[in-house]
C-alpha positions as CSV (number, residue, x, y, z in Angstrom):
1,X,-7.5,-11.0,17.6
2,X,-8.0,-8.0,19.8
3,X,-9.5,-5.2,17.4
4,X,-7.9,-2.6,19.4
5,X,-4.4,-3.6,18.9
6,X,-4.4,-4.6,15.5
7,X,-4.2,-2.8,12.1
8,X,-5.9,-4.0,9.3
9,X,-3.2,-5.0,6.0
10,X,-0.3,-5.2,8.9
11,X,0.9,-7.4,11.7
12,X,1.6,-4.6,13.8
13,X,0.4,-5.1,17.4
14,X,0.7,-2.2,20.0
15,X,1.9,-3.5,23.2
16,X,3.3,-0.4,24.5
17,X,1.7,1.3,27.6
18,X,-0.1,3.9,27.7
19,X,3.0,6.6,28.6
20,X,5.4,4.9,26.0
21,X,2.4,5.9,23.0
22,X,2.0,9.1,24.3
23,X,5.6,9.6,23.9
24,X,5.7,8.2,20.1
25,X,2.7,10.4,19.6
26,X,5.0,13.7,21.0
27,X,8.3,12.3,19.1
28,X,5.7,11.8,15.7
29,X,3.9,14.8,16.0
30,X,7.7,16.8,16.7
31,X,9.0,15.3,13.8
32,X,6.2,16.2,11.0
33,X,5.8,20.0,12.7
34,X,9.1,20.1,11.7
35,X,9.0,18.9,8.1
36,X,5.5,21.0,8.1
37,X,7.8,24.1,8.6
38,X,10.1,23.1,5.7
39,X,7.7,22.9,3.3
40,X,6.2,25.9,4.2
41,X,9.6,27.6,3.9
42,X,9.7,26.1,0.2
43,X,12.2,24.1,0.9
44,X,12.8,20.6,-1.6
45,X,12.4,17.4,-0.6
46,X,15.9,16.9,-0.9
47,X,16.8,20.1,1.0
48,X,19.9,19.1,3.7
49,X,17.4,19.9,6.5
50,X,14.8,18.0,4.8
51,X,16.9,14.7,4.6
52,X,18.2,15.3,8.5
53,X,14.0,15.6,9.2
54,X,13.7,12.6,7.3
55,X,16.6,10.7,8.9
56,X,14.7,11.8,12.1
57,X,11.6,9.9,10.9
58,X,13.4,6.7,10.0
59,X,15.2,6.6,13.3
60,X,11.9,6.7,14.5
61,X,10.1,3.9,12.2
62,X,13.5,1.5,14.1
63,X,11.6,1.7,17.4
64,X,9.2,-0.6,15.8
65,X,10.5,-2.0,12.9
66,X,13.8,-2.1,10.2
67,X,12.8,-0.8,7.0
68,X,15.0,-1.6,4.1
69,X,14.7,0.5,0.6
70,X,11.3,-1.0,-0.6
71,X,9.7,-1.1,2.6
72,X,10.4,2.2,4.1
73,X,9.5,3.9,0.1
74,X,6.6,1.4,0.2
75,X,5.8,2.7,3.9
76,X,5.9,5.9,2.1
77,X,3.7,5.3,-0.4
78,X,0.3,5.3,1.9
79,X,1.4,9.0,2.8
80,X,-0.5,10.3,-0.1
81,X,-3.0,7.3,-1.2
82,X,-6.4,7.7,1.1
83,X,-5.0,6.0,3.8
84,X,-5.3,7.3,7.4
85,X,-1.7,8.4,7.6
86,X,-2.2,10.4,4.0
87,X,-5.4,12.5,6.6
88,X,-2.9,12.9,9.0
89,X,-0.5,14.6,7.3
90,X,-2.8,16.2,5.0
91,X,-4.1,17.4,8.7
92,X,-1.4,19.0,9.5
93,X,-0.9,21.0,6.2
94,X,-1.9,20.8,2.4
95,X,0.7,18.6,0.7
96,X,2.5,17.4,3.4
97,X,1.8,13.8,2.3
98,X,3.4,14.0,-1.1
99,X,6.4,16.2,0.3
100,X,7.2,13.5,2.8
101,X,6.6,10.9,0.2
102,X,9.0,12.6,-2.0
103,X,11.5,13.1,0.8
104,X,11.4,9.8,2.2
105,X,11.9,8.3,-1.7
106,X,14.7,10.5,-2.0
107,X,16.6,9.4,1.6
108,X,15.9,5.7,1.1
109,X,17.3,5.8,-2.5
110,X,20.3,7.6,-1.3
111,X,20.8,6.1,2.1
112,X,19.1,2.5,2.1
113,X,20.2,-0.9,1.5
């Protein structure tokens, strides 16, 4: 197992090059500025332009995987345990974790199979 490449509790494996991650990294980092910006304007989790931002993120997620109800909520979930995407988020404002948990709940109840 090549420590680099894998993440502990997953199966993930990043076999990308080095230009296709720096492109997630711009996609991700696009994608949470904008919900960021929503929850600063005080906008709900269930806000029309927070579902589309959330849609946004999903669409994202299919580049690697096919989330289904429980797995993209579940997915979710480590936004606001102490996980490393929870500091992320967190890093990018206060909150931000639970918002996109909440969000994210929200679309794959509505939306999701």
């Amino acid at each position: 197992m090549n420590d680099e490449s894998f993440v502990a509790g997953s199966y993930y494996q990043n076999n990308y090059s080095k230009e296709q991650n720096q492109q997630f990294a711009v996609q991700f980092d696009a994608i949470t500025l904008e919900m960021a910006g929503y929850l600063e304007q005080g906008l709900g989790y269930d806000s029309i332009e927070m579902q589309q931002a959330v849609q946004k993120h999903y669409d994202f997620c299919l580049q690697f995987w096919t989330p289904n109800r429980e797995t993209y909520k579940s997915l979710a979930m480590s936004y606001v345990l102490p996980t490393g995407f929870n500091e992320t988020y967190e890093g990018y404002r206060k909150g931000l974790g639970k918002y996109i948990y909440d969000a994210v709940s929200h679309f794959a109840d509505t939306t999701l199979s």
